[in-house]
N, CA and C atoms as a LAMMPS dump frame, in Angstrom:
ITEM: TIMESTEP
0
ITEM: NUMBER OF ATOMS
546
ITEM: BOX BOUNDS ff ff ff
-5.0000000000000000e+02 5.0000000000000000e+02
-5.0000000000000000e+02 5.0000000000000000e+02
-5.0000000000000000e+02 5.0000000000000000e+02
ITEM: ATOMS id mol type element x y z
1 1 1 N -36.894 88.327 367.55
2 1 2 C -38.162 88.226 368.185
3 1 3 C -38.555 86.791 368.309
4 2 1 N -39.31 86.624 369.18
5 2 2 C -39.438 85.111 369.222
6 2 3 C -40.832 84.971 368.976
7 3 1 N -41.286 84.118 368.752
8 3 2 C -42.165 83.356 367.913
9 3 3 C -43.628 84.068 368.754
10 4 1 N -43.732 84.199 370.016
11 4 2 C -44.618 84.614 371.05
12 4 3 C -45.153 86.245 370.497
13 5 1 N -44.47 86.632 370.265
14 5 2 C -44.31 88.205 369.91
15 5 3 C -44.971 88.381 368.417
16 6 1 N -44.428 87.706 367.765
17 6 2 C -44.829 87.622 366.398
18 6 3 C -46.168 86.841 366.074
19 7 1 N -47.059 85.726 366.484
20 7 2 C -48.055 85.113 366.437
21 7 3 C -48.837 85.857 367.756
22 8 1 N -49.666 86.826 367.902
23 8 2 C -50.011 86.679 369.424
24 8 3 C -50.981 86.376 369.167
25 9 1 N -51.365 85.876 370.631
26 9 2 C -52.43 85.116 370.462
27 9 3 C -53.9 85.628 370.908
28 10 1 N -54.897 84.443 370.48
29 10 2 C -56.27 85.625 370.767
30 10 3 C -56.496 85.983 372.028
31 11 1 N -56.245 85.712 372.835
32 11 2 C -57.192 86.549 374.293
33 11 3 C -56.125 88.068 374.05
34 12 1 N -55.167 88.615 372.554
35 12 2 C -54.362 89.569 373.191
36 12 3 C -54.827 90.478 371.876
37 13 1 N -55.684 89.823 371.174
38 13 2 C -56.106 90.744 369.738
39 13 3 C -56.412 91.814 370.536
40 14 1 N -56.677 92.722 368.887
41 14 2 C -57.179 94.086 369.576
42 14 3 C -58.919 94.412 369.714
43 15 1 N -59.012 94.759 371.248
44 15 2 C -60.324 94.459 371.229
45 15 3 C -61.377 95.497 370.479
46 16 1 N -60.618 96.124 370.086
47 16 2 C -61.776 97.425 369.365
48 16 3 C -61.508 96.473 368.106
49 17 1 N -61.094 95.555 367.703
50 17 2 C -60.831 94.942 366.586
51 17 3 C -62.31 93.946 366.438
52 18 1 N -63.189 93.859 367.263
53 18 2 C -64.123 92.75 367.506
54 18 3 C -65.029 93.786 368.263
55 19 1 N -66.725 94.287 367.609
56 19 2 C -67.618 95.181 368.644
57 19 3 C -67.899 94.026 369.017
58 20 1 N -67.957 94.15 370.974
59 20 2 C -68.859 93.485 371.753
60 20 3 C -70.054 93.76 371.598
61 21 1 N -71.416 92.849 371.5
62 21 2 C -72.64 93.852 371.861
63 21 3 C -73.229 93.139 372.924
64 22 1 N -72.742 94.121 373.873
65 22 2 C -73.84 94.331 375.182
66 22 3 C -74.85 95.298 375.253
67 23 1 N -74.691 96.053 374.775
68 23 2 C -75.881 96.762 374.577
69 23 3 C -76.818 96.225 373.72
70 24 1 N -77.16 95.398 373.121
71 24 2 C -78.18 94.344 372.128
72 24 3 C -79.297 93.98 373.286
73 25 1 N -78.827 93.499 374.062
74 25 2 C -79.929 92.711 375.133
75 25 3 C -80.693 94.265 375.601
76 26 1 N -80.217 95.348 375.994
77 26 2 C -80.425 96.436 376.9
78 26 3 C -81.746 97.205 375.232
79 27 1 N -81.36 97.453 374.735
80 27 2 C -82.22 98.048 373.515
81 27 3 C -83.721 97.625 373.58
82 28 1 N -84.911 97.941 373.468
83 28 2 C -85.963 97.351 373.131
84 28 3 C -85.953 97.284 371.853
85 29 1 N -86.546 96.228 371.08
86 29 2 C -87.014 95.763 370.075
87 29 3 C -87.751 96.908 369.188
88 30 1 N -87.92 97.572 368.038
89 30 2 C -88.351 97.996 367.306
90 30 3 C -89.344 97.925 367.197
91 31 1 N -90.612 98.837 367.471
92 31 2 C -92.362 98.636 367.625
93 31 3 C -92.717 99.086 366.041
94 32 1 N -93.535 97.873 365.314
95 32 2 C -93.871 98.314 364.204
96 32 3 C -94.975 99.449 364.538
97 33 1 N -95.021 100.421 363.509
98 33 2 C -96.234 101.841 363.564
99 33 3 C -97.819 101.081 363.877
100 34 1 N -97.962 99.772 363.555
101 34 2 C -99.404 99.311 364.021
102 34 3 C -99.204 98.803 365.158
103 35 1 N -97.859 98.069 365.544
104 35 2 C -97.966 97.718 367.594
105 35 3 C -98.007 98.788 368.156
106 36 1 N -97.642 99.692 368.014
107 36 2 C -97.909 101.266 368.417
108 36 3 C -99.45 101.815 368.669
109 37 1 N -99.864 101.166 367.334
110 37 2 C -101.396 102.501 367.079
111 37 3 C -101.992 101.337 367.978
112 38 1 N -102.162 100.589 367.572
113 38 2 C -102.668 99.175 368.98
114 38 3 C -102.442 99.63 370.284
115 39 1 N -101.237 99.489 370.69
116 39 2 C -100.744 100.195 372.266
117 39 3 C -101.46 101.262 372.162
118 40 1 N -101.374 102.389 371.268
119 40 2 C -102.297 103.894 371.852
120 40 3 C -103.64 103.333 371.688
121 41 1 N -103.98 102.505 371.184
122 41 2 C -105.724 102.174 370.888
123 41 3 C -106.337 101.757 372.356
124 42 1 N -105.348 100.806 372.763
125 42 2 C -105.523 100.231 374.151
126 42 3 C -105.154 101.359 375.193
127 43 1 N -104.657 101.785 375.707
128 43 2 C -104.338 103.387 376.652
129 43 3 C -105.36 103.879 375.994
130 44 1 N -106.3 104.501 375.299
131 44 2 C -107.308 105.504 374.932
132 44 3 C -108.332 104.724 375.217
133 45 1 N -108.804 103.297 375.529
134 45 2 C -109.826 102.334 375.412
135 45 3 C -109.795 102.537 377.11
136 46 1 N -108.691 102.555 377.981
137 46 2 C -108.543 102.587 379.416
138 46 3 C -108.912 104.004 379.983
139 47 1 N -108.602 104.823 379.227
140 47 2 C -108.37 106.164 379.631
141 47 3 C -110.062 106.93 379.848
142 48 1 N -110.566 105.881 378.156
143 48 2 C -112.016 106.286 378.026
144 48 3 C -113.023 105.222 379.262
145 49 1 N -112.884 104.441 379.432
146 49 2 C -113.086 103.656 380.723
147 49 3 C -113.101 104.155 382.219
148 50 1 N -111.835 104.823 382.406
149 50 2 C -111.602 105.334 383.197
150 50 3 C -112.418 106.826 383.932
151 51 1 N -112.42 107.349 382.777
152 51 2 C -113.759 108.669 382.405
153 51 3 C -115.114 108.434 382.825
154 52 1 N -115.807 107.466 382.06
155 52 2 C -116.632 107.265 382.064
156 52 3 C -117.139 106.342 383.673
157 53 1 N -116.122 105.705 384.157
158 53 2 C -116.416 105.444 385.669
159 53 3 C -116.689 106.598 386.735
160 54 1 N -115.694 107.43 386.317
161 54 2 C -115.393 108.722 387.438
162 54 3 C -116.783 109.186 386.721
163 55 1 N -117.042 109.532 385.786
164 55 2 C -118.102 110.81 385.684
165 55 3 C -119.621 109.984 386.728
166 56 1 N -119.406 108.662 385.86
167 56 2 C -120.283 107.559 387.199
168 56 3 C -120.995 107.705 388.484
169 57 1 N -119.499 107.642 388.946
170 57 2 C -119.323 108.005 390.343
171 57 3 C -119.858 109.441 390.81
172 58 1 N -119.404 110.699 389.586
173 58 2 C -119.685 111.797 390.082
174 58 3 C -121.198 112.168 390.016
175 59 1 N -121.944 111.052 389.459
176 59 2 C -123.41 111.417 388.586
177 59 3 C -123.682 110.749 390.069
178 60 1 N -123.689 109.731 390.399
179 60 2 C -124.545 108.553 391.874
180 60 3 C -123.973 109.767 393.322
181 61 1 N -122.848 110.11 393.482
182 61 2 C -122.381 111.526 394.441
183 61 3 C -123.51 112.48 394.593
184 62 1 N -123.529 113.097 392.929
185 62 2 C -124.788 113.796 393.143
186 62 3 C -125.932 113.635 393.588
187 63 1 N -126.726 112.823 393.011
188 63 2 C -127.831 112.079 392.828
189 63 3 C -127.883 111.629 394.284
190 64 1 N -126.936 110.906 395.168
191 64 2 C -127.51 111.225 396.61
192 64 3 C -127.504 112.373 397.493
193 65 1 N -126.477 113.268 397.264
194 65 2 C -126.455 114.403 397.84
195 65 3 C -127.861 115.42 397.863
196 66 1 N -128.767 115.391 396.062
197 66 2 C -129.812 115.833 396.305
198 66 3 C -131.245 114.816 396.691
199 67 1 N -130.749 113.604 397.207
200 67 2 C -131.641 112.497 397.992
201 67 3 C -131.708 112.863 399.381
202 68 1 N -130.473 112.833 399.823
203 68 2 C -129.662 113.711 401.475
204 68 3 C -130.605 114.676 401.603
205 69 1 N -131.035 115.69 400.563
206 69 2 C -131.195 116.867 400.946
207 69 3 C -132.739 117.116 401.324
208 70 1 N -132.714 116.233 400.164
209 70 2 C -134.544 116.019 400.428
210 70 3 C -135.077 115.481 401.326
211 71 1 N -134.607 114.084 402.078
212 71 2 C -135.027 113.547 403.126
213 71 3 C -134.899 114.872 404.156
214 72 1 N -133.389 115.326 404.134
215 72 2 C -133.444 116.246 405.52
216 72 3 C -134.174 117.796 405.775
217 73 1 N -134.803 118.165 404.492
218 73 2 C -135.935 119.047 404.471
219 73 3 C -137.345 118.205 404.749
220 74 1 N -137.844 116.925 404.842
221 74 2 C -138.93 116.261 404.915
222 74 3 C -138.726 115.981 406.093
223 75 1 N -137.947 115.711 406.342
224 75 2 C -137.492 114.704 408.093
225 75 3 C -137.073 115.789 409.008
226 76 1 N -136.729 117.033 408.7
227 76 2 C -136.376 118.016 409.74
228 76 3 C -136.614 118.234 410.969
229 77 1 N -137.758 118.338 410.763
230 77 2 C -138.884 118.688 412.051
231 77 3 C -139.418 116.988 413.035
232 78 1 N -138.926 115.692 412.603
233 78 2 C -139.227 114.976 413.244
234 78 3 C -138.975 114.693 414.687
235 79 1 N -137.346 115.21 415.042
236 79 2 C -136.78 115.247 416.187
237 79 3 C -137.674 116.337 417.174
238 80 1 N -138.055 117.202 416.633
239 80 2 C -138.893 118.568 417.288
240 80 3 C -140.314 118.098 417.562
241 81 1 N -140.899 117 416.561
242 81 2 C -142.281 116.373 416.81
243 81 3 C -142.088 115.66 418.098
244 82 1 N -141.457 115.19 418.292
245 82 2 C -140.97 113.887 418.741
246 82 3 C -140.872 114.283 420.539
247 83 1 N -140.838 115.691 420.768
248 83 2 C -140.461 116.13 422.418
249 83 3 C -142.024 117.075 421.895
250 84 1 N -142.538 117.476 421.56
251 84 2 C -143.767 117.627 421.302
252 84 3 C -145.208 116.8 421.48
253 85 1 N -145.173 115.299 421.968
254 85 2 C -145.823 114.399 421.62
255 85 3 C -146.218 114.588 423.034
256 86 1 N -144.973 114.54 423.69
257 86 2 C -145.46 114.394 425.484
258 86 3 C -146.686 115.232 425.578
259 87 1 N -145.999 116.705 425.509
260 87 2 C -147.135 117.791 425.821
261 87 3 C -149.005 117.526 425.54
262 88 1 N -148.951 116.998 424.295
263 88 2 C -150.194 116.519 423.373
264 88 3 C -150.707 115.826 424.554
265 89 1 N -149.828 114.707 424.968
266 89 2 C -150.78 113.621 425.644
267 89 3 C -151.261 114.128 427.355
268 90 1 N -150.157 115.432 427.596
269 90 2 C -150.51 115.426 428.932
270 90 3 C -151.915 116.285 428.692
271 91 1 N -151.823 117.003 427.512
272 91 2 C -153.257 118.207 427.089
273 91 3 C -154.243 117.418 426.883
274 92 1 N -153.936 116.266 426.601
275 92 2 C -155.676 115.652 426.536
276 92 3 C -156.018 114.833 427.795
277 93 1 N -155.112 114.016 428.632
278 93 2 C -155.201 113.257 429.667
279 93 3 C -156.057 114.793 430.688
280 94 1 N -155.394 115.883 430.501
281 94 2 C -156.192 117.239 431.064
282 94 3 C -157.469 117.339 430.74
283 95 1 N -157.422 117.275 429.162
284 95 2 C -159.213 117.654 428.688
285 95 3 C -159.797 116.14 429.159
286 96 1 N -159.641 115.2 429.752
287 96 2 C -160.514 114.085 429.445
288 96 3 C -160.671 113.88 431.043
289 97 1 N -160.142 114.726 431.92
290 97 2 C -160.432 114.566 433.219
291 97 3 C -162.043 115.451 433.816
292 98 1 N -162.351 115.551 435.102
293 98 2 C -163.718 115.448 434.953
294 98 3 C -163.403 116.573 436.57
295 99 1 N -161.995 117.191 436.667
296 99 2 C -161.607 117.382 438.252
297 99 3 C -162.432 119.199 437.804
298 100 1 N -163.275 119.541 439.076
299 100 2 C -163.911 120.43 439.243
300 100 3 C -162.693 121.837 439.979
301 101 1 N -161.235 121.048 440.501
302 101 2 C -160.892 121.891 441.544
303 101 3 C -159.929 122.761 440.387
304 102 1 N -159.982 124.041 440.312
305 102 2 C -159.348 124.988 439.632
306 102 3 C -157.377 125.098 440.258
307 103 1 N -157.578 124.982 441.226
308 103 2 C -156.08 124.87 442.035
309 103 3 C -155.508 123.619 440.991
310 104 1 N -156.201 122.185 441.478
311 104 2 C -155.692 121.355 440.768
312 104 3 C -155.22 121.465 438.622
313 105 1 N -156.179 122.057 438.387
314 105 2 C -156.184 122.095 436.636
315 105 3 C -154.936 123.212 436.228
316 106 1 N -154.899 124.383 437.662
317 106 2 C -154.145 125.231 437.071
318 106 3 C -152.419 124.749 437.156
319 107 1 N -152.495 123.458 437.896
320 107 2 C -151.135 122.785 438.128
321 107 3 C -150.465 122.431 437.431
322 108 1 N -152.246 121.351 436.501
323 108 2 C -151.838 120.752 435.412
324 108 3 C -151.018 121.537 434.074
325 109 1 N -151.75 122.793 434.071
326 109 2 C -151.675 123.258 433.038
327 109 3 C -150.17 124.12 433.186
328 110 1 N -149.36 124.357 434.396
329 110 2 C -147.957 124.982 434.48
330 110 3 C -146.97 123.419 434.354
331 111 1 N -147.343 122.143 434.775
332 111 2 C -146.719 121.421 434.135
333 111 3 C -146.495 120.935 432.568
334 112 1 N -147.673 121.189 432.065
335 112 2 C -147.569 121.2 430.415
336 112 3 C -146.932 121.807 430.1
337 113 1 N -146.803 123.222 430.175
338 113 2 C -146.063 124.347 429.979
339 113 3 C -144.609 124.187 430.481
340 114 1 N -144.526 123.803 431.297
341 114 2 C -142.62 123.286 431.555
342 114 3 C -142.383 122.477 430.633
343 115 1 N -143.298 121.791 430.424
344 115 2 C -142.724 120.157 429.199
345 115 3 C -142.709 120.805 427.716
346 116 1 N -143.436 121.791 427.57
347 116 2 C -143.56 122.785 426.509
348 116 3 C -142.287 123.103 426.169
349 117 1 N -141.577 124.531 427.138
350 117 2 C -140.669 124.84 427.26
351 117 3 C -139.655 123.988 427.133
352 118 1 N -139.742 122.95 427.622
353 118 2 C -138.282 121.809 427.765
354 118 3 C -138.731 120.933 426.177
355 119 1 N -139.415 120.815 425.203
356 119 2 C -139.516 120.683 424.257
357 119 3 C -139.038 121.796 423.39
358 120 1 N -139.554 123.057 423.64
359 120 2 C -138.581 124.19 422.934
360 120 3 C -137.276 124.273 422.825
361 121 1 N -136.613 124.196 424.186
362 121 2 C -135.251 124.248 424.545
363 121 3 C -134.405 123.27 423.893
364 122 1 N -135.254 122.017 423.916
365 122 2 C -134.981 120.835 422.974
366 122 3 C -134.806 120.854 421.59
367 123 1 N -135.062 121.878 421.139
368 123 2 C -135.35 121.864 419.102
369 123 3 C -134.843 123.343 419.533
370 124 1 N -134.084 123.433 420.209
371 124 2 C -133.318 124.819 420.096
372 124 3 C -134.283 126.136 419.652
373 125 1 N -135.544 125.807 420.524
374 125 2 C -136.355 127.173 420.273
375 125 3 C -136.063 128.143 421.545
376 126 1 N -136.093 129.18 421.283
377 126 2 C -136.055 129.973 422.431
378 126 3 C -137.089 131.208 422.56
379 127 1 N -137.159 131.765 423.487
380 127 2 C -138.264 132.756 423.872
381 127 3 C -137.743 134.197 424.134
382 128 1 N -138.432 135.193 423.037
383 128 2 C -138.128 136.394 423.216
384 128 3 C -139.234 136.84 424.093
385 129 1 N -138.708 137.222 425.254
386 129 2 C -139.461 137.763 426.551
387 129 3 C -138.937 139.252 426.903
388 130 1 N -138.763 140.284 426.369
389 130 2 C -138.081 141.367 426.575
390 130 3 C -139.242 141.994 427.896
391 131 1 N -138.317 142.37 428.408
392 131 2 C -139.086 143.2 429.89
393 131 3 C -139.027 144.317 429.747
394 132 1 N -139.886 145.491 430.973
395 132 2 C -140.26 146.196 430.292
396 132 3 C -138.975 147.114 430.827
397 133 1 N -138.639 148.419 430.125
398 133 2 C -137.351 149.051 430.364
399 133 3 C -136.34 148.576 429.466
400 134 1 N -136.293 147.256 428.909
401 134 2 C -135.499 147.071 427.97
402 134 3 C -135.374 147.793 426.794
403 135 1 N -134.396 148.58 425.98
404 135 2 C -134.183 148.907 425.203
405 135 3 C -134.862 148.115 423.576
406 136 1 N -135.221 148.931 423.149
407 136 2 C -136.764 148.141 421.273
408 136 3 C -134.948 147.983 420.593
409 137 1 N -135.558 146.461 420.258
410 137 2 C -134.326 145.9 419.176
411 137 3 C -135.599 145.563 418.186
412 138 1 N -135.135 146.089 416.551
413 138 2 C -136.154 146.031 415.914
414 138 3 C -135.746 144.63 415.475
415 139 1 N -134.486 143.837 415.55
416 139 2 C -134.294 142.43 415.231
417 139 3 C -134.837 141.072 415.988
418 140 1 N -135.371 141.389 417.073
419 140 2 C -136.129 140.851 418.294
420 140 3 C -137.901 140.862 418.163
421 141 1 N -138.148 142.63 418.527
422 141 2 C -139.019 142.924 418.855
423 141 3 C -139.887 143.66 417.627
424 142 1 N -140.936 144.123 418.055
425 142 2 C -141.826 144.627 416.543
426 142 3 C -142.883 145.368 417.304
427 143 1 N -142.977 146.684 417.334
428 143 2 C -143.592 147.878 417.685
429 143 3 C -144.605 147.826 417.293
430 144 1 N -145.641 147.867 418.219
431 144 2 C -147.07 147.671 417.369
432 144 3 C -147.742 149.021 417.78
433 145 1 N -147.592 150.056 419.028
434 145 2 C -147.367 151.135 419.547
435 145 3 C -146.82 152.201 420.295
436 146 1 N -146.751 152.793 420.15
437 146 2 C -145.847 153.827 421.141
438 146 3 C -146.745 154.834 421.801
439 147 1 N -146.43 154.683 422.887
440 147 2 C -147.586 155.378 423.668
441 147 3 C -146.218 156.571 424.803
442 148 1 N -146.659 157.696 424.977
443 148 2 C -146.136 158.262 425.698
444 148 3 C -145.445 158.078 426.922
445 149 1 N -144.538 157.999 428.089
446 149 2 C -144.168 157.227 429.281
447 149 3 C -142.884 158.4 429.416
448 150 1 N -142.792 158.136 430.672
449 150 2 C -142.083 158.91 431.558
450 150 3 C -140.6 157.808 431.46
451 151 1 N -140.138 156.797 431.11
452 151 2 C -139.254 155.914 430.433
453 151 3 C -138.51 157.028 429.127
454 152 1 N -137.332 156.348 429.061
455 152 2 C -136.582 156.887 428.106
456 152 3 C -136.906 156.304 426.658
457 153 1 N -136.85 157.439 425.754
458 153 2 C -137.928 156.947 424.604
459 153 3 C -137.059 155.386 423.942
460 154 1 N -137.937 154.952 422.844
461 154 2 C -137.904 153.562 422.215
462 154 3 C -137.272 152.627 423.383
463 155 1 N -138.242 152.185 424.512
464 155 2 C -137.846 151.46 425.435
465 155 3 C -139.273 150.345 425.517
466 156 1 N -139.17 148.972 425.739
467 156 2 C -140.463 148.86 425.73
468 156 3 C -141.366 149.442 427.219
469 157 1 N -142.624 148.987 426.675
470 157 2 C -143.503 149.631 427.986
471 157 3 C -143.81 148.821 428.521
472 158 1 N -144.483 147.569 427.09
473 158 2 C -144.932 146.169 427.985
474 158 3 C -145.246 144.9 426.179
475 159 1 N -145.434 143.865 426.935
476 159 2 C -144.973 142.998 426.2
477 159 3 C -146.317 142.375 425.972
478 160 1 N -146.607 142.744 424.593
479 160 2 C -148.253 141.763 424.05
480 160 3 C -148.197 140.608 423.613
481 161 1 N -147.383 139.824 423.284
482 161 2 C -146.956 138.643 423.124
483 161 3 C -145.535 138.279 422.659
484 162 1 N -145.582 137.201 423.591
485 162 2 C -143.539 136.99 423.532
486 162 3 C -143.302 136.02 421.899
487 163 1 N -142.036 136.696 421.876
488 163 2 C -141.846 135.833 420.253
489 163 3 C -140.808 134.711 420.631
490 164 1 N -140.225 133.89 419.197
491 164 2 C -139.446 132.752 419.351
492 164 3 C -138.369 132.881 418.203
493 165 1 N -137.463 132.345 418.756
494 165 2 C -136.322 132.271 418.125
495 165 3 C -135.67 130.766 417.785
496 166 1 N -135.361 130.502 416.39
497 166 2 C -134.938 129.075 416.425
498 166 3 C -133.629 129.212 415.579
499 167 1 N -132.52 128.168 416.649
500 167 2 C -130.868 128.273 416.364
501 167 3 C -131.088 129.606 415.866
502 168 1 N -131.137 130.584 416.583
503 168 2 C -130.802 132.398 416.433
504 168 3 C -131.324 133.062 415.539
505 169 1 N -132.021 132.242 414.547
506 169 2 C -133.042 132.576 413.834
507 169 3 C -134.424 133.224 414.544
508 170 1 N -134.724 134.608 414.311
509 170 2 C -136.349 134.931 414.719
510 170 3 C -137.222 134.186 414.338
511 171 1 N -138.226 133.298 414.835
512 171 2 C -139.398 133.279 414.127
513 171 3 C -140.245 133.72 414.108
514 172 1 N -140.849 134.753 415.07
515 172 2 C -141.523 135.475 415.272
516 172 3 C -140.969 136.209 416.404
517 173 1 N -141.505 138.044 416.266
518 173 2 C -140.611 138.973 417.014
519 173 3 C -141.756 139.139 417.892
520 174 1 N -141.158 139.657 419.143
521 174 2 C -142.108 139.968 419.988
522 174 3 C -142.881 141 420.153
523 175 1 N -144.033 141.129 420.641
524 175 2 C -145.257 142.263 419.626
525 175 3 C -145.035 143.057 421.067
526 176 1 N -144.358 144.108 420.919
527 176 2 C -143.959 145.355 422.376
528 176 3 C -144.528 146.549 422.195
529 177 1 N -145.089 147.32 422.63
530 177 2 C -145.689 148.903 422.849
531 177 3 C -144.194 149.386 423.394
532 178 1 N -143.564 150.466 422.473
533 178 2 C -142.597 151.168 422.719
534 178 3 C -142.858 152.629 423.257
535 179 1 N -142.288 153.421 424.206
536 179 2 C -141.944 154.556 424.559
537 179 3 C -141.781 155.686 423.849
538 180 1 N -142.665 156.555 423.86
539 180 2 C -142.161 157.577 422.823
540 180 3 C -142.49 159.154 423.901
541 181 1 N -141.675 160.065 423.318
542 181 2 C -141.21 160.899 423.914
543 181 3 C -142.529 161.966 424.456
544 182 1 N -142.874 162.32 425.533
545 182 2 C -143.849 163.274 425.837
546 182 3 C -144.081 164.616 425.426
């Protein structure tokens, strides 16, 4: 054997003969039990932070939602005042006139009444006007008598005052004398 064979040399040792550690760098470091309770102290200090913002937030959410609610039960009716105002001024510019001619006043007074109407229509009021022959809807209308008629019974006869309806809501039903059987 020659000398090569018998001395070998180091780059030919055996490498399980020598642990590499590469895995040393890759490992984290060992957390003593108080860097720990520290780390959880801090995460529970964030967590409780975190809570206490959101519930915050959810308390000021509320708190305007029943602000929202209140203005828009107080303020409701302002948009509806507001096409209402005309009518007012044309009803008194009427009362403060001095015109003797009945033709003329009764003009005035079917133009108020359009601006009326177009203020209703405006705030989504509408007019229960049932005619007569129409079939009694007790969700509409409201029977104040029934008087005998040659009409097919619960029909109205005639109409004592027209009611109103707002966004499909009744507000008042219309006061009808219904049909009743002979």
């Amino acid at each position: 054997m020659t000398q090569e064979n018998q001395n070998p040399s180091p780059e030919r040792e055996n490498p399980a003969a020598e642990p590499v550690n590469e895995t040393a760098a890759e490992t984290p470091a060992v957390k003593t039990p108080e860097q720990e309770i520290a780390e959880l102290n801090q995460k529970i200090g964030e967590l409780q932070d975190n809570f206490l913002r959101a519930k915050a937030e959810g308390e000021n959410i509320r708190r305007r939602a029943v602000e929202d609610i209140a203005k828009a039960h107080k303020f409701a009716i302002e948009s509806f005042a507001e096409h209402l105002v005309p009518v007012t001024d044309s009803l008194y510019a009427a009362l403060s006139t001095d015109a003797g001619d009945a033709k003329a006043f009764k003009e005035g007074l079917e133009i108020t009444l359009k601006q009326l109407l177009s203020a209703f229509e405006k705030g989504r009021m509408t007019e229960i006007n049932p005619a007569v022959g129409d079939k009694f809807d007790p969700h509409h209308h409201q029977a104040i008598a029934s008087v005998p008629s040659e009409q097919e019974s619960n029909t109205v006869v005639s109409v004592l005052q027209r009611g109103y309806t707002v966004a499909d809501r009744v507000l008042r039903p219309a006061l009808v004398t219904v049909s009743a059987p002979k």
